[in-house]
MISELUM-223276 format. One record per residue (C-alpha): residue number from 1; x, y, z. Coordinates in steps of 0.5 Angstrom, whole numbers, plus 2048, in hexadecimal, padded with zeros to 3 digits. Last residue first. Layout:
// residues N
NUM / X / Y / Z
...
This chain:
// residues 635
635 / 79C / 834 / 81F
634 / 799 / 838 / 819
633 / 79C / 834 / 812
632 / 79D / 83A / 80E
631 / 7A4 / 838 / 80B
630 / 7A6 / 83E / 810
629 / 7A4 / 83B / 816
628 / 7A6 / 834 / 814
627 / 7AE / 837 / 814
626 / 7AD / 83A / 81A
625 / 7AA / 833 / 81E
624 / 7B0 / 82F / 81A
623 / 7B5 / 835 / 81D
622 / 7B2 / 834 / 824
621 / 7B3 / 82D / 824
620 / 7BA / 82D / 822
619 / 7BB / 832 / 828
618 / 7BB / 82B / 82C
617 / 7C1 / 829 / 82A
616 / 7C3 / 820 / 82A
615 / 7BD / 81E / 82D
614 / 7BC / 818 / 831
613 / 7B7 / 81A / 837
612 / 7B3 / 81E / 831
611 / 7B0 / 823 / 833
610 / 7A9 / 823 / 835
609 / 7A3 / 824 / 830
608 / 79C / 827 / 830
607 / 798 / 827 / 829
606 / 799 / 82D / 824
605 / 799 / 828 / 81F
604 / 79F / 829 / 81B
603 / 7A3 / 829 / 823
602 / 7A0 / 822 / 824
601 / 7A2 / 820 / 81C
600 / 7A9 / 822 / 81E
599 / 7A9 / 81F / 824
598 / 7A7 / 818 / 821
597 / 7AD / 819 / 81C
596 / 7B2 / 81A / 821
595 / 7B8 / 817 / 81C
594 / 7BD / 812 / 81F
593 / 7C3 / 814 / 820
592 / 7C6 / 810 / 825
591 / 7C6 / 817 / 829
590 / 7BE / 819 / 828
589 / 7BD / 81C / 822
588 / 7BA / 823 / 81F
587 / 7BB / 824 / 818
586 / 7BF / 829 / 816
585 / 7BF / 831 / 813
584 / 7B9 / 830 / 810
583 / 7B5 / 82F / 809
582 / 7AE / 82E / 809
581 / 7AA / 82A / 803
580 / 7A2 / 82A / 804
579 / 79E / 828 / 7FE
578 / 79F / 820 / 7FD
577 / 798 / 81E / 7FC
576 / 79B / 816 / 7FC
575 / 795 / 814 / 7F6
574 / 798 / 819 / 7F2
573 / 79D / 814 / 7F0
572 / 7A2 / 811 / 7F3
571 / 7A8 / 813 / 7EF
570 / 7A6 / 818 / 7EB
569 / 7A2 / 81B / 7F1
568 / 7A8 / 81B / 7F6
567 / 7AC / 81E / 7F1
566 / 7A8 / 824 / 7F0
565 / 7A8 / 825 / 7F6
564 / 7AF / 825 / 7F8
563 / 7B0 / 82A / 7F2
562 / 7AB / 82F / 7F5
561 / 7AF / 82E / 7FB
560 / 7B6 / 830 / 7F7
559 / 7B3 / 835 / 7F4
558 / 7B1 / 839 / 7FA
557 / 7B7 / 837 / 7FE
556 / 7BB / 83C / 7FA
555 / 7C1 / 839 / 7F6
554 / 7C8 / 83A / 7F9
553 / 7C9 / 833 / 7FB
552 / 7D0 / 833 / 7FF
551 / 7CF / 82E / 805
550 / 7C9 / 828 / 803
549 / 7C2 / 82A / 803
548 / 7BF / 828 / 809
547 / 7B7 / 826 / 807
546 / 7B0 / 826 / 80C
545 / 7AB / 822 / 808
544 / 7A3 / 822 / 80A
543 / 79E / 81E / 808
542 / 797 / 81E / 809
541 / 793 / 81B / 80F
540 / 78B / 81B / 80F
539 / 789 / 81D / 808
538 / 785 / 823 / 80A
537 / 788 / 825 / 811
536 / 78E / 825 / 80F
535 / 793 / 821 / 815
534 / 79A / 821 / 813
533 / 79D / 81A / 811
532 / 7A5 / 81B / 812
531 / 7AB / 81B / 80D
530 / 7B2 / 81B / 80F
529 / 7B8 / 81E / 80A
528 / 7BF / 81D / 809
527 / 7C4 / 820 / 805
526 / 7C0 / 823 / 7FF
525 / 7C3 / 827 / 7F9
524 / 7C3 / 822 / 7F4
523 / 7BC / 81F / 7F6
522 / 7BC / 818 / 7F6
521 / 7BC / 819 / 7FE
520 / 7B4 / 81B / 7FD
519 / 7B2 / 814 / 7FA
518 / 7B5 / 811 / 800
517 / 7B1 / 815 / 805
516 / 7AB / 814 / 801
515 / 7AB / 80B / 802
514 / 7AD / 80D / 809
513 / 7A7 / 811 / 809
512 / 7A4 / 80B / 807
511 / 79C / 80C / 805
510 / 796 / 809 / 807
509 / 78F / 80B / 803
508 / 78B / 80E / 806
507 / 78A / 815 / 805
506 / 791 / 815 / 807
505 / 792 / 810 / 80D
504 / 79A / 810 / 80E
503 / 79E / 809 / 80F
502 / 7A5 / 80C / 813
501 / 7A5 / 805 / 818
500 / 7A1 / 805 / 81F
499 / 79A / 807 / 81C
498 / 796 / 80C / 821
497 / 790 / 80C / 826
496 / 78C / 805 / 824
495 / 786 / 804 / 829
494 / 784 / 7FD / 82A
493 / 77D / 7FB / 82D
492 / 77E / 7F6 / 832
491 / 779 / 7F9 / 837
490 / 77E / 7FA / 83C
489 / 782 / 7FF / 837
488 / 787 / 7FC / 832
487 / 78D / 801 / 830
486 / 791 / 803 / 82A
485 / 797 / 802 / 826
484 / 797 / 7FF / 81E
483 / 79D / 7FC / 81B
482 / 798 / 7F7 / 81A
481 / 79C / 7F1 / 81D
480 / 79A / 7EA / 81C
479 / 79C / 7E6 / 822
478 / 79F / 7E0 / 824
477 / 7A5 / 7E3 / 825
476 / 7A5 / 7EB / 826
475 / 7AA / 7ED / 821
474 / 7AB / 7E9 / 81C
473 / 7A4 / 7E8 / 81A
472 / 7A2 / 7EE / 815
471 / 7A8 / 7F1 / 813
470 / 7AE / 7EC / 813
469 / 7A9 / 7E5 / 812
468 / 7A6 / 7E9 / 80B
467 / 7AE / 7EB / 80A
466 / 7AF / 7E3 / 80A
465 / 7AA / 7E2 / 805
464 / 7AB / 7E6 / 800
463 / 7A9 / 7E3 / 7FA
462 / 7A3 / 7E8 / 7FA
461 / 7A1 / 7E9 / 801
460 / 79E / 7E4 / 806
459 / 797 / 7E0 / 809
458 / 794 / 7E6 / 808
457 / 78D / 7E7 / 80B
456 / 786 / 7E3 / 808
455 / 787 / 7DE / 80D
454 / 788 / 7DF / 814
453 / 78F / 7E1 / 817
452 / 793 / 7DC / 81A
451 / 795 / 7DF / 81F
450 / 793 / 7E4 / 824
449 / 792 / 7EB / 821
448 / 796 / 7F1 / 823
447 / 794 / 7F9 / 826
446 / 79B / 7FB / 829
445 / 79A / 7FE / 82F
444 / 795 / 804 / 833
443 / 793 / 802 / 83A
442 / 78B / 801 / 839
441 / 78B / 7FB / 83C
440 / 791 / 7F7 / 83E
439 / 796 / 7F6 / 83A
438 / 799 / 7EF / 837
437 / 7A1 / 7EE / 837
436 / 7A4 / 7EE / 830
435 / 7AA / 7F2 / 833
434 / 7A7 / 7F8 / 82F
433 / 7A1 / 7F8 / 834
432 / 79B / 7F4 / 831
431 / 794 / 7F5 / 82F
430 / 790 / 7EF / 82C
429 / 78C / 7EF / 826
428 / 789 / 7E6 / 825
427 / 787 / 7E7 / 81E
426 / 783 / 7E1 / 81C
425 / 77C / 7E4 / 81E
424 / 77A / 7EC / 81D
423 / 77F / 7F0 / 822
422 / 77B / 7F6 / 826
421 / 779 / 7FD / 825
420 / 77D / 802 / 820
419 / 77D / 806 / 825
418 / 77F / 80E / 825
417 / 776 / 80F / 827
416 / 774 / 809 / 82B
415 / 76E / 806 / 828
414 / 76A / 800 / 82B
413 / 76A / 7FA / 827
412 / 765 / 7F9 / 821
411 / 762 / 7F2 / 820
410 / 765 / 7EC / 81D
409 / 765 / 7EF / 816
408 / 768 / 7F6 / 819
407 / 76D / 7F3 / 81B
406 / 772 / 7F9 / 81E
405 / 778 / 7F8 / 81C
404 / 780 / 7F5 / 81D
403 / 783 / 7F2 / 818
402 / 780 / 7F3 / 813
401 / 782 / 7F1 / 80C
400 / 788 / 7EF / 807
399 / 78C / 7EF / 80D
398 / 792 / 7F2 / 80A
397 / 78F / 7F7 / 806
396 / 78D / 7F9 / 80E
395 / 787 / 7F9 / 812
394 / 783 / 7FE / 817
393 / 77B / 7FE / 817
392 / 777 / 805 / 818
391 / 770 / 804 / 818
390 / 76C / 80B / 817
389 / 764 / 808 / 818
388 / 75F / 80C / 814
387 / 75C / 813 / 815
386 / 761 / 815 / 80F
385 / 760 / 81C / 811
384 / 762 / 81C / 819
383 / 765 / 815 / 819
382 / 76A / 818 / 813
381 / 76C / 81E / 816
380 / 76D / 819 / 81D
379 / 772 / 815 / 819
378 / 776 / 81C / 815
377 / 777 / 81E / 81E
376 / 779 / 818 / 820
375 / 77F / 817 / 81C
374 / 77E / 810 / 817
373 / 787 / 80F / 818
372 / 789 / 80B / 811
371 / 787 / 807 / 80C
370 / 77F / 805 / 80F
369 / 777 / 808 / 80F
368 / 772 / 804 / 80E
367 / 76A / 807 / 80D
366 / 764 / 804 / 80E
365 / 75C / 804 / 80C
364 / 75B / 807 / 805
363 / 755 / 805 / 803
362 / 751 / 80C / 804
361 / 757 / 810 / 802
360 / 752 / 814 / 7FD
359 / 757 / 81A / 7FA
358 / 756 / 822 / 7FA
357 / 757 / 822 / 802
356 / 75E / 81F / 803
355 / 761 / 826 / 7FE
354 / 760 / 82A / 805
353 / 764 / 826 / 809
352 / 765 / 82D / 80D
351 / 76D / 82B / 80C
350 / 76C / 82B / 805
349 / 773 / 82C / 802
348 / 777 / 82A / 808
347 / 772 / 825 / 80A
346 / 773 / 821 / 803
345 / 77B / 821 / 805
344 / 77B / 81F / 80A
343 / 776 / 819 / 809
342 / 77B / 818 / 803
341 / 781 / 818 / 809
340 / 77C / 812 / 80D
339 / 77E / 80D / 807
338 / 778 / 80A / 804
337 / 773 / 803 / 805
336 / 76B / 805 / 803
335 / 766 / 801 / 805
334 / 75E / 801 / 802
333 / 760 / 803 / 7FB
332 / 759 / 804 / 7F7
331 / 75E / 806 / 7F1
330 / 75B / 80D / 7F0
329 / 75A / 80F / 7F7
328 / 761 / 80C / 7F9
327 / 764 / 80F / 7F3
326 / 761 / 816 / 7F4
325 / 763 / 816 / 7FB
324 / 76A / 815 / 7F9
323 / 76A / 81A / 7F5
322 / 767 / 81F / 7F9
321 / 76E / 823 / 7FA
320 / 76E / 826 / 7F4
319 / 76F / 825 / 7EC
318 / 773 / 81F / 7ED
317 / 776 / 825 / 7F1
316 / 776 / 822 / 7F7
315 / 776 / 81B / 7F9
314 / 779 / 819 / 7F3
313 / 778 / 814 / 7ED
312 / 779 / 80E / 7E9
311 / 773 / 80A / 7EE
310 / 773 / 802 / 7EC
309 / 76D / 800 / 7F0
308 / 76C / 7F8 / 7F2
307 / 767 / 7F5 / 7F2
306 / 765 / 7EF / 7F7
305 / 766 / 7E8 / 7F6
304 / 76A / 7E6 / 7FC
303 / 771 / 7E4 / 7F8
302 / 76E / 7EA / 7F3
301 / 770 / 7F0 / 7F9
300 / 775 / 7EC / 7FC
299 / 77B / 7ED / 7F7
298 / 779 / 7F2 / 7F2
297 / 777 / 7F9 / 7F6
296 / 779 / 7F5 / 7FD
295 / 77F / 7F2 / 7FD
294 / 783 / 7F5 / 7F8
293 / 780 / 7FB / 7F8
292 / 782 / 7FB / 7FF
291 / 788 / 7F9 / 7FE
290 / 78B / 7FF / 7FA
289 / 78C / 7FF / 7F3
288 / 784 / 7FE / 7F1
287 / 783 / 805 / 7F4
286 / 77E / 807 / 7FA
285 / 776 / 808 / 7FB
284 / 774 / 801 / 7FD
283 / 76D / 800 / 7FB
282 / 768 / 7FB / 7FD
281 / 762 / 7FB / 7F8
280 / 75E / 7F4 / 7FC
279 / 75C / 7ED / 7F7
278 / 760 / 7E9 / 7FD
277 / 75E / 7ED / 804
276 / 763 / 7F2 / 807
275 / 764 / 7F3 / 80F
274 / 76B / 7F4 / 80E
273 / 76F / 7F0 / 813
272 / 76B / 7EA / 813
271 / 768 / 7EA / 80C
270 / 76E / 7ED / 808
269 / 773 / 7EB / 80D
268 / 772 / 7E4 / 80C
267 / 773 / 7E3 / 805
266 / 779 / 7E8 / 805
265 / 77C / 7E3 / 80A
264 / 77B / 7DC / 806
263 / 77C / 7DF / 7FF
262 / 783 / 7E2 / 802
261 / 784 / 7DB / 805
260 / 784 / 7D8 / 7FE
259 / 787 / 7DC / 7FA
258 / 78E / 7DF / 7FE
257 / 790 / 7E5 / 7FE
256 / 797 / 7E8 / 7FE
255 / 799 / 7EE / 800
254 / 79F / 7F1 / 7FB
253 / 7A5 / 7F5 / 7FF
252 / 7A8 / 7FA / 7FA
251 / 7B0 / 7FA / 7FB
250 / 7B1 / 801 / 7FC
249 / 7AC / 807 / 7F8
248 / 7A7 / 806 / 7FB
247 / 7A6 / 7FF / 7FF
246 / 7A0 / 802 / 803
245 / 79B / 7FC / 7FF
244 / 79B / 7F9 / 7F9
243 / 796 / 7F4 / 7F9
242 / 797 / 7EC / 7F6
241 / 791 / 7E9 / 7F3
240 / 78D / 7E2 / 7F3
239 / 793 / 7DE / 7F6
238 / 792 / 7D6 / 7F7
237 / 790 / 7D3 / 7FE
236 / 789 / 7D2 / 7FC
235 / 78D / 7CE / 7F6
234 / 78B / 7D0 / 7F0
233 / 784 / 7CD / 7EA
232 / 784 / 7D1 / 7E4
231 / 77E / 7D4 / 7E2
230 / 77B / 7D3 / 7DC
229 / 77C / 7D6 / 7D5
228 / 776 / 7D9 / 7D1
227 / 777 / 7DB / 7CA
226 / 770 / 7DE / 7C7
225 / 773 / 7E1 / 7C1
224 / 770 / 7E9 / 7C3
223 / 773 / 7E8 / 7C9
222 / 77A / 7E6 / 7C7
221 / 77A / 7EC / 7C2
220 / 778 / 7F0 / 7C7
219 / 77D / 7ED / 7CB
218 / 782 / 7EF / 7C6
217 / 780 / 7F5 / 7C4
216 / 780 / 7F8 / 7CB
215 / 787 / 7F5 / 7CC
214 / 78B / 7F9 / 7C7
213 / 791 / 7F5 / 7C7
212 / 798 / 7F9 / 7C8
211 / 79F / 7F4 / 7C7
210 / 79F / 7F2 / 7C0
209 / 79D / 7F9 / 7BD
208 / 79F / 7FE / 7C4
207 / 798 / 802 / 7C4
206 / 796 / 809 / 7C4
205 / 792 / 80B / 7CA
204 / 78A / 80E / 7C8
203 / 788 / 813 / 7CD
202 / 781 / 815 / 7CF
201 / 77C / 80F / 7CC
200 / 781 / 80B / 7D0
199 / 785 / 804 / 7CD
198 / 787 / 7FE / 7D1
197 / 78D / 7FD / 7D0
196 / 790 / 7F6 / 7D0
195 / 798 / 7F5 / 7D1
194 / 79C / 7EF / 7D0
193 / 7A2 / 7EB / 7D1
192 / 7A3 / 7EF / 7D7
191 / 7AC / 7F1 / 7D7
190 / 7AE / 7F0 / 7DE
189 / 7B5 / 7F6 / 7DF
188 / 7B0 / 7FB / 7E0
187 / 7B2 / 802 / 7DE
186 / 7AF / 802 / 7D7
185 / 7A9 / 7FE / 7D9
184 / 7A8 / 804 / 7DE
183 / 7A8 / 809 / 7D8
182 / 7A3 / 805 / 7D4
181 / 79F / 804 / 7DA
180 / 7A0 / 80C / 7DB
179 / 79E / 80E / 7D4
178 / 798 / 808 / 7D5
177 / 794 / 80C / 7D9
176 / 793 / 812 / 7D6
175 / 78F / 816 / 7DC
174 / 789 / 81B / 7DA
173 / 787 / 821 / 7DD
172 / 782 / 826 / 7E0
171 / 77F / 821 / 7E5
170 / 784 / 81B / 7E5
169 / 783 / 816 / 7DF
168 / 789 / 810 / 7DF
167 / 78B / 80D / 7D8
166 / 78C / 809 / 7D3
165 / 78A / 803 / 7D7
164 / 78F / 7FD / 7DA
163 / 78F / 7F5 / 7DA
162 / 797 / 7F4 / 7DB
161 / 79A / 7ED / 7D8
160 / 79F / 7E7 / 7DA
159 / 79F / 7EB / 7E1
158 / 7A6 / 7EB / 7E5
157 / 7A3 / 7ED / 7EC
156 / 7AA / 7EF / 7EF
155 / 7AC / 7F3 / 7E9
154 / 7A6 / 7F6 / 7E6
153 / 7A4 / 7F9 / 7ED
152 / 7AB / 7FC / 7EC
151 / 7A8 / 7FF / 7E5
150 / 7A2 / 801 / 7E7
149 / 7A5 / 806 / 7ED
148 / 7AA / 808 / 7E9
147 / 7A5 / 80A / 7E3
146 / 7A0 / 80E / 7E8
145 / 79A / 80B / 7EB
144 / 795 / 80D / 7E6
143 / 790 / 808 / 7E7
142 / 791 / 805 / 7EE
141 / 795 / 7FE / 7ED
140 / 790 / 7F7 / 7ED
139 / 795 / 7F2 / 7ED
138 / 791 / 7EB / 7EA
137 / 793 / 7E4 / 7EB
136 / 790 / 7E0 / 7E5
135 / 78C / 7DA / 7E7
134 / 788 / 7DB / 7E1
133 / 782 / 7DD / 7E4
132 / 786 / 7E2 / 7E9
131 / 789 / 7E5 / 7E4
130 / 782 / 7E6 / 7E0
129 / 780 / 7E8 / 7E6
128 / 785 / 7EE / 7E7
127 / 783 / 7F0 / 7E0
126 / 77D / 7F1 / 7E1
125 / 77C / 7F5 / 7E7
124 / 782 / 7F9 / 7E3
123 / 77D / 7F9 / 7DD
122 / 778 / 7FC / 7E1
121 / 77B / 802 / 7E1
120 / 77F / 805 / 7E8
119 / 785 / 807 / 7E5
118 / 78A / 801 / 7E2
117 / 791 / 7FF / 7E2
116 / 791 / 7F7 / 7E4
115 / 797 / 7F3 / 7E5
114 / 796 / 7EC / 7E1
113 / 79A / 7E6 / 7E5
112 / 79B / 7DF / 7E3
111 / 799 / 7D9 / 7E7
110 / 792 / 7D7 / 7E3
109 / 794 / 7D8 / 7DC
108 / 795 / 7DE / 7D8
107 / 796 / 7DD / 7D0
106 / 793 / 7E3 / 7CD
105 / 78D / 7DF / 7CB
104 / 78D / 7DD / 7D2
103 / 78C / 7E5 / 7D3
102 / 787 / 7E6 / 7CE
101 / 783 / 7E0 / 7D0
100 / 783 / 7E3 / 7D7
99 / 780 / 7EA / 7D4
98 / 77A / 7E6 / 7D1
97 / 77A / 7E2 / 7D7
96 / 779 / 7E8 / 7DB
95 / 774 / 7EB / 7D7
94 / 76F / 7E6 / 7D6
93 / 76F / 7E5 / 7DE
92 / 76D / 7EC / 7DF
91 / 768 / 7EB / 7DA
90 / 765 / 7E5 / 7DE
89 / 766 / 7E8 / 7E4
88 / 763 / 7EF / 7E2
87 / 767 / 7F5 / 7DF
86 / 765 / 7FC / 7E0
85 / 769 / 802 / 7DD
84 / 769 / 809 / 7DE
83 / 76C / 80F / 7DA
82 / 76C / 817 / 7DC
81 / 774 / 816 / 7DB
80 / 776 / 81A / 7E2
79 / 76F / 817 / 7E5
78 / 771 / 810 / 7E4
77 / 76D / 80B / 7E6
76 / 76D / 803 / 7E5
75 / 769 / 7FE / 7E7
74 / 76B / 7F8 / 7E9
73 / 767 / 7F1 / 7EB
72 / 761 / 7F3 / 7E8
71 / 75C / 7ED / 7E9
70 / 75A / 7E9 / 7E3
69 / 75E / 7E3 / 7E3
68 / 75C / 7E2 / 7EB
67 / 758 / 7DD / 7EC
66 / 75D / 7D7 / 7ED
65 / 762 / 7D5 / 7E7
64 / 764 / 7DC / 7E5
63 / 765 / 7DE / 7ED
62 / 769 / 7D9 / 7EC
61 / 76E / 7DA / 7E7
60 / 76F / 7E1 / 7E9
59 / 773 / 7E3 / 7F0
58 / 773 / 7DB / 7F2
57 / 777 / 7D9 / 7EB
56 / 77B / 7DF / 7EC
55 / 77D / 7DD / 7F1
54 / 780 / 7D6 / 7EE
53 / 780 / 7D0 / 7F4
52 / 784 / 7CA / 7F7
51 / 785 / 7C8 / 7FE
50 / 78C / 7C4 / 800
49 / 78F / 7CB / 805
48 / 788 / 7CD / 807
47 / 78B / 7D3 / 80B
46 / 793 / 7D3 / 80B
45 / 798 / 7D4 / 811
44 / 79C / 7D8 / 815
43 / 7A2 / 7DA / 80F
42 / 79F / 7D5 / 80A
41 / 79D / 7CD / 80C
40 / 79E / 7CA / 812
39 / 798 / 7CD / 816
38 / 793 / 7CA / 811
37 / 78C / 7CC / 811
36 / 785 / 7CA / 80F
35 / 788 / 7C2 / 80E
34 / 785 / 7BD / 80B
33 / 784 / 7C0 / 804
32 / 77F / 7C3 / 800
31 / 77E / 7C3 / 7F7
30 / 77C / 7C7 / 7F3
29 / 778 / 7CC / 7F8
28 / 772 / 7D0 / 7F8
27 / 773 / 7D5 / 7FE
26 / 76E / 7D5 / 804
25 / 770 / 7CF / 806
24 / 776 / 7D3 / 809
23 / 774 / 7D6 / 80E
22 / 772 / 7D0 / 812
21 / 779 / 7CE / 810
20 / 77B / 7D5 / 813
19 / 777 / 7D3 / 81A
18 / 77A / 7CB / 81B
17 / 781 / 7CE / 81A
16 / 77F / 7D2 / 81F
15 / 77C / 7CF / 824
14 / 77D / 7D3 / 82B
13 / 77F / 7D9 / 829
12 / 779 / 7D9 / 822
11 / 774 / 7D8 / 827
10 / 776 / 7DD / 82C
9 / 776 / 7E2 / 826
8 / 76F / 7E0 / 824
7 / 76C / 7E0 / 82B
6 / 770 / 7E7 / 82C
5 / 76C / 7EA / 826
4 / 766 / 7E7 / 826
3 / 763 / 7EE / 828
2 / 75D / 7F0 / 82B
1 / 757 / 7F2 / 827
């Protein structure tokens, strides 16, 4: 069928406030107001400004009230445990409430904040609903993360509590949770009131009498009582959570996302952008501490009344490549929305699609790909033995949502491999020089959106509003800058090409190498050092750290790299893939100083390059290309 595309876009330019006020009558509100958005409130504006709503109301309450009581609303599947689990509305609904009155119990109103430290268990779901419930504003941290990390978090959220699990389950191996929390409490300067475990049949953590609940105690206490609480009514222009992201080791910078306009935009996306019907299994195959767990594993999902999959699992090795076509068959999924590093990784071990052949995937009807670059070559593999459409779409932590998609749900656009295709309404993209000028088509430039930003994106960062303005808006007035380059063909498809700032792309997640680089300079022995995303062909970009170590050092290069890599995961965690520690003679600079890190990253690559205009000593380059020879890396 043709697409309405291009009349929805033309819809929402000419009308736009007229367009989200539409949108939003498919959200149940408290209470509206004149206004659909107000130029005078926030940074560039706040959406719904007067209107009132409780998310968690919307994601359950609702559902329970109107047909859906009995319908699955998550299903847990764990291949590492061997345990699954299934909640309906109704039972999902009963679980949250009960997990609300313990933390009301624990003293936690509407306005505080609970930082979140859960693998993907159903009680993570749970828990970010139950915040949501009360008003509470939950920060999901990656469960794991190391110790500083949590405590920085600590610090700039201030949480009353920190709702966490015993622990993590990787495949052969079980990560205590609450040793690093323990440990970030220590170091941080705030203190949380309290701490709620949720104990794992695998490990059991001890627990601080006074400080340290049982949590799963607690709520079924608060089940088997029958104790209900009802949702607290907030400001659509209230804070449902905070997400740390790219802040690293430095100040962490706390996206900050709005209640109402989330709604709005997350309920849009799943029909028009996602083609997925009300009572439909969608499942986003990611990890509740990044955005798309927040958006489209919890949030989105159970606005929309579909069910939603919580997958405690890998691609591979949970036991094998097919897992994720078991889950499918298994759970009659009909959409699944993953990373292009996990398709990767699955045609690594299964490049016939062999293990495809043993699971019925009659259902199944899309696949979304997003998180960093969907390369050609990993799409194509998966038209060819998935037989579905491979639809690649481009947003950020920032947005919450896309940006710029193929609208299955208006009518699939034609493909263009490398391009994520076009801008879903609200988001006006645009390309300009670095003077703030607009580009022609297909001439590569800083990728930005005009202002304002549609509902559902960051209105601005965790008690940072000046920093929000700094980073994003500054630069090019009137626009939000993606810190994204590329280009936009004559058919107004945008292509990225590359990040403008040190954002690299590992297995999909965005990590600061300038947030790696300063854990490097902790080193004793270290001078100075740059860190530069190198292209793996598995999980997209791994990080690699070029150290010089100070005058008079007499100890071998080999143990002082290993040293470096053990730094770098202690601080930030296994998450950062940290591998790769090089030491050389010098850093090539141009004359001001500045390190050529662009030049290296050509040169790692084994892609073309020219001299730099500004270098300060050529032959620097020929010593970085020895020193990545003989570290293994063909050049």
């Amino acid at each position: 069928m043709a697409s309405r595309y291009h009349e929805i876009y033309q819809g929402w330019k000419q009308d736009p406030l007229g367009f989200w006020k539409e949108a939003a009558e498919e959200i149940d509100w408290v209470s509206t107001g004149d206004k659909v958005f107000d130029p005078d409130q926030g940074q560039y504006g706040r959406w719904y400004p007067d209107w009132e709503c409780n998310t968690c109301y919307n994601c359950l309450d609702r559902h329970v009230e109107r047909g859906r009581p009995g319908q699955p609303a998550l299903i847990y599947d764990s291949p590492i445990t061997g345990r699954t689990a299934s909640y309906t509305y109704a039972e999902l609904l009963e679980e949250v409430e009960a997990m609300a009155c313990v933390l009301a119990d624990q003293g936690l109103v509407k306005g505080d904040r609970a930082i979140i430290y859960m693998p993907m268990i159903p009680q993570a779901v749970m828990a970010m609903l139950a915040c949501a419930r009360l008003g509470v504003i939950h920060s999901v941290v990656f469960g794991g993360f190391a110790a500083n990390e949590l405590a920085t978090r600590i610090d700039d959220a201030t949480p009353k509590a920190i709702i966490a699990a015993s622990c993590g389950i990787e495949p052969g191996r079980v990560i205590a949770y609450k040793p690093l929390i323990d440990q970030a409490i220590d170091i941080a300067r705030h203190k949380p009131d309290s701490c709620l475990v949720f104990q794992r049949e695998e490990l059991t953590a001890d627990l601080k009498a006074g400080r340290d609940h049982d949590l799963g105690t607690l709520q079924a206490d608060a089940v088997a009582a029958g104790r209900r609480i009802a949702p607290v009514p907030v400001k659509a222009t209230d804070p449902l959570y905070i997400l740390y992201t790219s802040g690293t080791t430095g100040q962490p910078k706390g996206v900050v996302r709005d209640n109402g306009g989330h709604m709005v935009a997350l309920k849009w996306s799943m029909q028009n952008l996602y083609d997925i019907q009300p009572g439909e299994v969608f499942w986003a195959a990611s990890d509740v501490g990044w955005v798309v767990g927040h958006s489209y594993i919890c949030y989105a999902p159970l606005l929309h009344g579909c069910t939603t999959i919580v997958f405690e699992g890998k691609p591979v090795g949970t036991p094998d490549a097919g897992t994720f076509w078991r889950v499918i068959s298994d759970h009659n999924i009909v959409s699944l929305f993953t990373a292009p590093t996990a398709f990767r990784a699955i045609r690594k071990e299964d490049p016939k699609g062999e293990l495809i052949q043993k699971y019925d995937l009659s259902q199944f009807r899309s696949l979304f790909l997003a998180g960093e670059r969907a390369d050609p070559e990993t799409v194509n593999w998966a038209i060819d033995q998935l037989q579905v459409p491979v639809i690649d779409h481009w947003w950020q932590t920032e947005t919450g949502w896309c940006i710029v998609g193929n609208p299955v749900g208006l009518g699939q656009l034609p493909v263009k491999p490398g391009s994520p295709t076009v801008p879903m309404p609200g988001y006006d993209v645009q390309v300009l020089d670095d003077a703030g000028h607009p580009l022609g088509a297909n001439t590569l430039g800083n990728i930005v959106v005009q202002l304002p930003l549609p509902p559902g994106s960051l209105p601005t960062l965790w008690n940072a509003d000046k920093r929000f303005f700094d980073a994003y808006l500054a630069e090019f007035p009137g626009y939000y800058k993606t810190a994204d380059a590329g280009i936009i063909d004559d058919d107004g498809y945008l292509s990225i090409m590359a990040r403008t700032d040190d954002i690299i792309n590992v297995a999909g997640h965005r990590l600061s190498t300038g947030g790696m680089e300063e854990v490097l300079a902790t080193h004793p022995d270290v001078a100075e050092c740059a860190v530069i995303g190198i292209a793996d062909k598995l999980k997209g970009q791994l990080p690699c750290g070029f150290v010089v170590l100070k005058a008079g050092v007499d100890r071998t290069h080999d143990e002082i790299e290993k040293e470096l890599i053990k730094l770098v995961r202690d601080k930030i965690g296994p998450v950062a893939a940290f591998k790769i520690a090089i030491t050389v003679d010098r850093l090539p600079k141009t004359r001001s100083g500045k390190i050529l890190r662009g030049t290296m990253r050509q040169i790692a690559d084994g892609e073309s390059w020219k001299m730099p205009a500004t270098i300060d000593d050529p032959a620097i380059l020929d010593e970085i290309t020895e020193a990545l020879k003989t570290h293994g890396i063909s050049v």
